[in-house]
Gaussian input, Z-matrix of N, CA and C with variables (Angstrom, degrees):
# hf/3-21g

backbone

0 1
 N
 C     1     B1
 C     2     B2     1     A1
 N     3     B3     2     A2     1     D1
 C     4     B4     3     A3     2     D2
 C     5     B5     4     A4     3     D3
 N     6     B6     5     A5     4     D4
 C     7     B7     6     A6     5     D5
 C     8     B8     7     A7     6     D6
 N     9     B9     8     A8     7     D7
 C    10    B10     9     A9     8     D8
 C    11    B11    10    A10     9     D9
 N    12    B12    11    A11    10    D10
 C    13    B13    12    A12    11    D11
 C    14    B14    13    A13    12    D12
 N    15    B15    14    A14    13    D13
 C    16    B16    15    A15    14    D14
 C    17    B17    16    A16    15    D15
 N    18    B18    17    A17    16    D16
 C    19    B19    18    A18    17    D17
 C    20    B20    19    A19    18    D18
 N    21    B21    20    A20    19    D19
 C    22    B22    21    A21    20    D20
 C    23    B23    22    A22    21    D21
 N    24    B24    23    A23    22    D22
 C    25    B25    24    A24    23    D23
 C    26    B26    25    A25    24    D24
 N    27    B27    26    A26    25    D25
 C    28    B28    27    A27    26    D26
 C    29    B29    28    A28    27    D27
 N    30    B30    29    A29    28    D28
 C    31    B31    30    A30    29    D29
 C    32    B32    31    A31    30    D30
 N    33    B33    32    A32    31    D31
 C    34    B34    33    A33    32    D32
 C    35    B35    34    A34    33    D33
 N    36    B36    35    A35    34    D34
 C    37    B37    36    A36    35    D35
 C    38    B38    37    A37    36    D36
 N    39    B39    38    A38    37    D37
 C    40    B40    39    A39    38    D38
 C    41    B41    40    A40    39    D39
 N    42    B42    41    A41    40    D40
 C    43    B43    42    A42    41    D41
 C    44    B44    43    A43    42    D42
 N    45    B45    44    A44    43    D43
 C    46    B46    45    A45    44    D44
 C    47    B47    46    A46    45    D45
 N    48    B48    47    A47    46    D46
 C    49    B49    48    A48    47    D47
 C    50    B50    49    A49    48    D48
 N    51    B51    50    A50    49    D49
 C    52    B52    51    A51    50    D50
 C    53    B53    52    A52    51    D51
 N    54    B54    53    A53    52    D52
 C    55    B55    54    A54    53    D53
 C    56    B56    55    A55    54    D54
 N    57    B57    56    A56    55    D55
 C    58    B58    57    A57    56    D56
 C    59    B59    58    A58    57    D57
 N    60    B60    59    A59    58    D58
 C    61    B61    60    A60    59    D59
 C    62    B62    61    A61    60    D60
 N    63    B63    62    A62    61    D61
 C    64    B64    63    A63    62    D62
 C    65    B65    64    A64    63    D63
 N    66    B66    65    A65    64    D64
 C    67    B67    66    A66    65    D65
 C    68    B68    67    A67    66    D66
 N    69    B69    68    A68    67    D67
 C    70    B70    69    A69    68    D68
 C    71    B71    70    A70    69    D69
 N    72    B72    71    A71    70    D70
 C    73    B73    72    A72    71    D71
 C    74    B74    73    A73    72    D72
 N    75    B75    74    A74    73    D73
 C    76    B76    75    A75    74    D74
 C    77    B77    76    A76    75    D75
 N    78    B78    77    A77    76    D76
 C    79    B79    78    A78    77    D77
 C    80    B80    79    A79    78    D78
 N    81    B81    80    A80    79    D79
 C    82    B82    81    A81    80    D80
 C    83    B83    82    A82    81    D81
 N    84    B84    83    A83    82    D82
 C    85    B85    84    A84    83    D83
 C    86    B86    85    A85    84    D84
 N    87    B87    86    A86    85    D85
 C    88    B88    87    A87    86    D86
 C    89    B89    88    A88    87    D87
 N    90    B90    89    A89    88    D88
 C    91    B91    90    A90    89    D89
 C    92    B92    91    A91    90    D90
 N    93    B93    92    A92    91    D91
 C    94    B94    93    A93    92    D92
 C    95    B95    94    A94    93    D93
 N    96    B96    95    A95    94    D94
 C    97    B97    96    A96    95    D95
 C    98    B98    97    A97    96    D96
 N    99    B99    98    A98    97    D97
 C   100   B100    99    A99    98    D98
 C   101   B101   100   A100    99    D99
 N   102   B102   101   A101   100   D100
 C   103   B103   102   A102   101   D101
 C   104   B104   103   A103   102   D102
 N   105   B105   104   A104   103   D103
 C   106   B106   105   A105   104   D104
 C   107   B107   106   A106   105   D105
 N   108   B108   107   A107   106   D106
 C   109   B109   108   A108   107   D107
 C   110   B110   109   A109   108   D108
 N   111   B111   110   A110   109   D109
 C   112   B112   111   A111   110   D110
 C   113   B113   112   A112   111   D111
 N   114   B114   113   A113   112   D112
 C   115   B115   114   A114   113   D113
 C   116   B116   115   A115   114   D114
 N   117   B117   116   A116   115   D115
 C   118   B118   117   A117   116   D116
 C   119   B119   118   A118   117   D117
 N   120   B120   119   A119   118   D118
 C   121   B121   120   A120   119   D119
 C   122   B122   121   A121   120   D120
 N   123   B123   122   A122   121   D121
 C   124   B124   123   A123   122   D122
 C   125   B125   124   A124   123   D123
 N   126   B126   125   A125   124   D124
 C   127   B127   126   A126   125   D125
 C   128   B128   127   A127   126   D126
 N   129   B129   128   A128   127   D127
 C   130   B130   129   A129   128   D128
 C   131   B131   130   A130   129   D129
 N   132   B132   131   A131   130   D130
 C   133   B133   132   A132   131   D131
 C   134   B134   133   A133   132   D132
 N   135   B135   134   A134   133   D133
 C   136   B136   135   A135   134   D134
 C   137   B137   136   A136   135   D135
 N   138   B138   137   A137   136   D136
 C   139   B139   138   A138   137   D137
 C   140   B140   139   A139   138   D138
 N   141   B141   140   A140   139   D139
 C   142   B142   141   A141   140   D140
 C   143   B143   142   A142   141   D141
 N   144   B144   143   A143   142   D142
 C   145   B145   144   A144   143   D143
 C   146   B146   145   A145   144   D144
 N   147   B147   146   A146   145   D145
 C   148   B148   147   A147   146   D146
 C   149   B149   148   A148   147   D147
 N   150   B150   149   A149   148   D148
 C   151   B151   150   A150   149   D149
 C   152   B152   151   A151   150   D150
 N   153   B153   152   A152   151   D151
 C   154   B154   153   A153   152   D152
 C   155   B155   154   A154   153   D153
 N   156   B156   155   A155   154   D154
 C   157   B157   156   A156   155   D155
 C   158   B158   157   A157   156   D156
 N   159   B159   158   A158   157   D157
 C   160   B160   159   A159   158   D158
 C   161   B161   160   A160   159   D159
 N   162   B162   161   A161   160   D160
 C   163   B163   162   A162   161   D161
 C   164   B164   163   A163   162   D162
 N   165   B165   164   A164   163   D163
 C   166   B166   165   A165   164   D164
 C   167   B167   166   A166   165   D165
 N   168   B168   167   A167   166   D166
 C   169   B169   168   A168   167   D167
 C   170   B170   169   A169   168   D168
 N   171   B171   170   A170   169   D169
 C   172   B172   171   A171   170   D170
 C   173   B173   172   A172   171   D171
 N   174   B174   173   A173   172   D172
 C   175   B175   174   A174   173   D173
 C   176   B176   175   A175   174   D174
 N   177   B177   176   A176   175   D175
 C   178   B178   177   A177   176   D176
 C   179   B179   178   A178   177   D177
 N   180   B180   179   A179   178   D178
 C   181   B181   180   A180   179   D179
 C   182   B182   181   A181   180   D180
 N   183   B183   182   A182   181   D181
 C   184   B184   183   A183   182   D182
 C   185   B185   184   A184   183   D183
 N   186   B186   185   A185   184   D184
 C   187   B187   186   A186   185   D185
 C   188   B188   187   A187   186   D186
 N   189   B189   188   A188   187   D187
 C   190   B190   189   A189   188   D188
 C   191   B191   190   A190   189   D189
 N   192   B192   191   A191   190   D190
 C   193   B193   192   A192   191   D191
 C   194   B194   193   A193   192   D192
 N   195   B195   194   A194   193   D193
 C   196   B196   195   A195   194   D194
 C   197   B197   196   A196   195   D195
 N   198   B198   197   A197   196   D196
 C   199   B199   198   A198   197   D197
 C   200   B200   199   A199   198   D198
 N   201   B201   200   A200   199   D199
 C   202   B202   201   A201   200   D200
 C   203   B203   202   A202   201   D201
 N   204   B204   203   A203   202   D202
 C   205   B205   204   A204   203   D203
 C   206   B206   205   A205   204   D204
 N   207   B207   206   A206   205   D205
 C   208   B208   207   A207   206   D206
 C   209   B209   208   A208   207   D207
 N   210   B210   209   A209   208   D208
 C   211   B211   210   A210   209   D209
 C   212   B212   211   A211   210   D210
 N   213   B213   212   A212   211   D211
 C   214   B214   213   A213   212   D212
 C   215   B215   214   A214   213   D213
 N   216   B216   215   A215   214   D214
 C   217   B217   216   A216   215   D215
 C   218   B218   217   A217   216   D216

   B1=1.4450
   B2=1.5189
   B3=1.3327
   B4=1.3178
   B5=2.4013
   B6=1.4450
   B7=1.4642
   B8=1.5069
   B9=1.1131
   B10=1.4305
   B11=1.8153
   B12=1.2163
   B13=1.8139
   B14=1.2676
   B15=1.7854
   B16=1.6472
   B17=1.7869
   B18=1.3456
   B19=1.3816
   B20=1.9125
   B21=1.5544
   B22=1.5175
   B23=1.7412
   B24=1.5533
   B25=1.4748
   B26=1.6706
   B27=1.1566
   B28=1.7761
   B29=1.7100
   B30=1.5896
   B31=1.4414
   B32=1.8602
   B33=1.1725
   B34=1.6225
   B35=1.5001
   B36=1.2163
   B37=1.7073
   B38=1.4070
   B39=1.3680
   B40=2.0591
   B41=0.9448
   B42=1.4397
   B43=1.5362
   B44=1.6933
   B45=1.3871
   B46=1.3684
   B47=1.6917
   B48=0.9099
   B49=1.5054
   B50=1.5544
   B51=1.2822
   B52=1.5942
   B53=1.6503
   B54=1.5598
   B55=1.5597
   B56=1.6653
   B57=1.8996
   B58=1.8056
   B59=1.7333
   B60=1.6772
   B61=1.5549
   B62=2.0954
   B63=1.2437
   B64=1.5031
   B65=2.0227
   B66=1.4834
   B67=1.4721
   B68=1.8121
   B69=1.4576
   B70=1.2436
   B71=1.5576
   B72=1.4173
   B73=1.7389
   B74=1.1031
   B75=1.4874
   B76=1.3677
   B77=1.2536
   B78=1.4764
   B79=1.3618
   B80=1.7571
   B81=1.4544
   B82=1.4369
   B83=1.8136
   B84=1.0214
   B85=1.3098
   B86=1.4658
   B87=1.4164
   B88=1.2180
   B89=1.3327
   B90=1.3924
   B91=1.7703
   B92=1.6258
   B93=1.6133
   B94=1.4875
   B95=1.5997
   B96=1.2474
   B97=1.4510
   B98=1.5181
   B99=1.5423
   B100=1.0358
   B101=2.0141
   B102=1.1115
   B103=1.8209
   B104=1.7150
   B105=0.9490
   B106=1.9944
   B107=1.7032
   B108=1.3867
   B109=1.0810
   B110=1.7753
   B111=1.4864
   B112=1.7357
   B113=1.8592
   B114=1.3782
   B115=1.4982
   B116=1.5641
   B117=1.7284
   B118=1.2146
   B119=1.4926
   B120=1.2014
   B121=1.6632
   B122=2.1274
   B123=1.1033
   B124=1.5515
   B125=1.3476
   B126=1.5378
   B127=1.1270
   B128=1.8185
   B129=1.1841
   B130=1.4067
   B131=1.5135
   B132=1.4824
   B133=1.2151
   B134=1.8641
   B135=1.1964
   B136=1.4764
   B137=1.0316
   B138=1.7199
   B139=1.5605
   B140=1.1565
   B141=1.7954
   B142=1.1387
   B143=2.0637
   B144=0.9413
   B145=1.4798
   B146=1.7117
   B147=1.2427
   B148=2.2378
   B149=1.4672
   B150=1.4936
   B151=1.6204
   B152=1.6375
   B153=1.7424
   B154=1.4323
   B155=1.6833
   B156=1.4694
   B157=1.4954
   B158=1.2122
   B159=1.8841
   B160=1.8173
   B161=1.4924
   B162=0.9787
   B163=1.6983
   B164=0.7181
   B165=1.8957
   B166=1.0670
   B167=1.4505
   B168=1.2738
   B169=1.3046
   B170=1.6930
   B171=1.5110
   B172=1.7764
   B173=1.9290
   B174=1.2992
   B175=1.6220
   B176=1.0233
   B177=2.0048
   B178=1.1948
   B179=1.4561
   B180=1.3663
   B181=1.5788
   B182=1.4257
   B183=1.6913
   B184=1.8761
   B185=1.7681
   B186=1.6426
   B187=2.0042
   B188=1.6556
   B189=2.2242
   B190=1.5779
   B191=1.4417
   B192=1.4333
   B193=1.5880
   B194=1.0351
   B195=1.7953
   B196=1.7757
   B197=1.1633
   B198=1.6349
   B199=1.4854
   B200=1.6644
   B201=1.5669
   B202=1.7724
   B203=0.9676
   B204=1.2414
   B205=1.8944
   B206=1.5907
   B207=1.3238
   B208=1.8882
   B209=1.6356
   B210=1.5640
   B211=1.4279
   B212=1.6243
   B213=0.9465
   B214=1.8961
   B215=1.6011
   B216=1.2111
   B217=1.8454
   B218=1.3829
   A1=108.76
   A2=122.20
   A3=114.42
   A4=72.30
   A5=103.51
   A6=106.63
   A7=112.33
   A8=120.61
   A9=104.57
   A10=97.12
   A11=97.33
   A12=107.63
   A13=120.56
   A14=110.34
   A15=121.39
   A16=87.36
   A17=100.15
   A18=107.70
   A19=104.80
   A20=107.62
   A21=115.84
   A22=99.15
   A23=96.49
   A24=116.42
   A25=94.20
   A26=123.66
   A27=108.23
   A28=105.12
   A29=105.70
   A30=113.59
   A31=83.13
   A32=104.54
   A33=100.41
   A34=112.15
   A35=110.98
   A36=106.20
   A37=120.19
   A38=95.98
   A39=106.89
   A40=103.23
   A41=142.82
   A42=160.08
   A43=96.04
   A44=100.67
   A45=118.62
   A46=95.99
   A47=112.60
   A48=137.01
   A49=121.33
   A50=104.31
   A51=116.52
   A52=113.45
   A53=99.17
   A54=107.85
   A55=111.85
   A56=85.66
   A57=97.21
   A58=81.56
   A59=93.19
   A60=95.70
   A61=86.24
   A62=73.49
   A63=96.72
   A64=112.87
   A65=104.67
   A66=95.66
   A67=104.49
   A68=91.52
   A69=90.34
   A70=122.40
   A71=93.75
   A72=120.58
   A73=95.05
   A74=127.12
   A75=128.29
   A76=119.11
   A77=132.70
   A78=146.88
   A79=115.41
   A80=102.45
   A81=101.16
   A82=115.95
   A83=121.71
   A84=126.96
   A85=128.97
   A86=132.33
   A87=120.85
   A88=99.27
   A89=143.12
   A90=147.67
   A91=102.01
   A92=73.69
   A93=89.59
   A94=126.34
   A95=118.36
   A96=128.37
   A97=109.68
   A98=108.75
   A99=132.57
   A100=102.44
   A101=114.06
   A102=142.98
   A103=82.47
   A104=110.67
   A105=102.45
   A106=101.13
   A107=115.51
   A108=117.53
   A109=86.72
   A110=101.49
   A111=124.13
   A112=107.19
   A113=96.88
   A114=94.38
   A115=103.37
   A116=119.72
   A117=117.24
   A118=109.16
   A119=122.28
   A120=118.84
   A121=91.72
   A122=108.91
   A123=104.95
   A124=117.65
   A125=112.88
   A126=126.96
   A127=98.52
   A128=119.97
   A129=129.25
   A130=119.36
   A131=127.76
   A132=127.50
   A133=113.71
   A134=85.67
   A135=97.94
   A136=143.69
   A137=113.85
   A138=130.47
   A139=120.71
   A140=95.87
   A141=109.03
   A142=117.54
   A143=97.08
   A144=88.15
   A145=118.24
   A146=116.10
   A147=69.93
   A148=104.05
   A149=115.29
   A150=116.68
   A151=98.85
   A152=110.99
   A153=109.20
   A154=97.99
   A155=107.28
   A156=114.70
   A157=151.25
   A158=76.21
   A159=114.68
   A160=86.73
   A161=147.03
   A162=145.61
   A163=98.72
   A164=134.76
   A165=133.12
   A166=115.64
   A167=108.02
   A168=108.22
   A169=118.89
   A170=82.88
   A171=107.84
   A172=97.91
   A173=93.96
   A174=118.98
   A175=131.71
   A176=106.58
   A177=126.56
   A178=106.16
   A179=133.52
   A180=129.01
   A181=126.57
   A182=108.86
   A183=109.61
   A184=87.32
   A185=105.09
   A186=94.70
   A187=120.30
   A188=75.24
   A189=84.73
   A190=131.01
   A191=115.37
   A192=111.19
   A193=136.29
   A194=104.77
   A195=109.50
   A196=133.01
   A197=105.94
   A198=111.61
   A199=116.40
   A200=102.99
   A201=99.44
   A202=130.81
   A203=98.56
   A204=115.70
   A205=113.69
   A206=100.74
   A207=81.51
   A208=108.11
   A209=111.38
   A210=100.60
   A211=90.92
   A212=124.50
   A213=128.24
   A214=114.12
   A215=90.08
   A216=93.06
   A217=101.21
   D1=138.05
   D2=-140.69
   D3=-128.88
   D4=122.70
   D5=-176.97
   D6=-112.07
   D7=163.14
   D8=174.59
   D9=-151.83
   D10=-172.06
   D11=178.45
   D12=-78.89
   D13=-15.48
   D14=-153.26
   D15=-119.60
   D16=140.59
   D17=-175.50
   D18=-83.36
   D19=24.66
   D20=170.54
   D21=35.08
   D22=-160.19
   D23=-151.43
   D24=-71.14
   D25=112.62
   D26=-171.16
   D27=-110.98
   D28=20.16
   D29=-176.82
   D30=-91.13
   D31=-50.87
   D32=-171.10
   D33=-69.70
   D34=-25.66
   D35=159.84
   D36=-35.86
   D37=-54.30
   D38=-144.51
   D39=125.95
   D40=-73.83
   D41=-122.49
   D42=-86.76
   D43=132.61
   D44=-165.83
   D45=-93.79
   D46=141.36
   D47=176.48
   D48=-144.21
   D49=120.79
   D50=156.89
   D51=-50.41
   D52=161.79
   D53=177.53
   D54=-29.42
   D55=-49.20
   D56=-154.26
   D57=-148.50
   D58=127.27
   D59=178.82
   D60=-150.84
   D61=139.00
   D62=178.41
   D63=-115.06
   D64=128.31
   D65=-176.73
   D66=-66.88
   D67=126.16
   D68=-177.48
   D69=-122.10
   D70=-12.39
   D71=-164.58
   D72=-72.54
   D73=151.77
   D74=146.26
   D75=-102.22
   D76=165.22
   D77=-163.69
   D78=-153.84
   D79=105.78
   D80=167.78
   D81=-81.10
   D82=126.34
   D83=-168.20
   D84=-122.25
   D85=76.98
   D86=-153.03
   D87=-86.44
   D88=147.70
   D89=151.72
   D90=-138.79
   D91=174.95
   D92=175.68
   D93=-76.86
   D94=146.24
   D95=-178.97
   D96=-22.67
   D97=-64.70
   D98=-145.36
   D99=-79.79
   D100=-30.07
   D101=171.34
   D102=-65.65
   D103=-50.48
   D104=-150.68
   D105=-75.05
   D106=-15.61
   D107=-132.26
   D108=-109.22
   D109=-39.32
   D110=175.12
   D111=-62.35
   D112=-33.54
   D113=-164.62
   D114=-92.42
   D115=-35.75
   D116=172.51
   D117=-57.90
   D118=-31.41
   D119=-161.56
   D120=-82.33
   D121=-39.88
   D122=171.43
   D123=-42.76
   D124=-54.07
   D125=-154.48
   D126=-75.85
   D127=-52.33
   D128=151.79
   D129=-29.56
   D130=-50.95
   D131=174.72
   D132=-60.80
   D133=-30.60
   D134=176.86
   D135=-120.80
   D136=53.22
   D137=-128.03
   D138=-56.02
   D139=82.23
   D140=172.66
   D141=-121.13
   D142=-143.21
   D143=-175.12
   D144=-101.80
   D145=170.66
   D146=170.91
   D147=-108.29
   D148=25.90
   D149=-176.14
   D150=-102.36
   D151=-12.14
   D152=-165.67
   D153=-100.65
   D154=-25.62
   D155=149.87
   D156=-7.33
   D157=-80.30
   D158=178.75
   D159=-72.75
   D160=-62.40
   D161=-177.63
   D162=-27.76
   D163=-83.36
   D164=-149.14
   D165=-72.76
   D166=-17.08
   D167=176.71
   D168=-58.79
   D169=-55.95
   D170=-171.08
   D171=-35.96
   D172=-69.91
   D173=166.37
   D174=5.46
   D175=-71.35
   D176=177.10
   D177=-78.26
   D178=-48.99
   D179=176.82
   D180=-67.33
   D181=-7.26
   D182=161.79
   D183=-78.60
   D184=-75.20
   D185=178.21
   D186=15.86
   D187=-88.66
   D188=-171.47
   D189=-53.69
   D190=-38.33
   D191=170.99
   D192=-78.80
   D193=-10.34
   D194=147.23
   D195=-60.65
   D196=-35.67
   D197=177.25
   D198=-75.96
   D199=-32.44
   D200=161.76
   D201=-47.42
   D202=-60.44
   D203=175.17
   D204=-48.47
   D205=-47.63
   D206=-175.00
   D207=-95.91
   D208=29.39
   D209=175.21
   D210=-120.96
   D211=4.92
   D212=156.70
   D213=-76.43
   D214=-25.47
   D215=-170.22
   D216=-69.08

């Protein structure tokens, strides 16, 4: 999975975006050691952040179950 700093094309996501949206939300997030530890080393491979990570992650798995969903219909 290839991550970056820029929340890329988010029309091809799914994920609805304003003109200009800035992460602004905060999120308390508890996981396991071993999850934190997989996603920091990602985020490292891809020197990125592991909060820009967890973003992109989030991102791609609304995407994908948008794109499921309307290919059941």
């Amino acid at each position: 999975m290839q991550i970056t700093n820029r929340t890329g094309d988010w029309r091809r996501r799914g994920v609805e975006k304003r003109d200009y949206e800035t992460k602004s939300r905060r999120l308390f997030m508890a996981m396991r050691p071993s999850l934190h530890d997989s996603v920091k080393q990602l985020a490292a491979e891809n020197g990125v952040s592991v909060s820009d990570t967890i973003h992109q992650i989030l991102e791609d798995y609304i995407a994908y179950w948008r794109e499921r969903g309307e290919s059941e219909r």
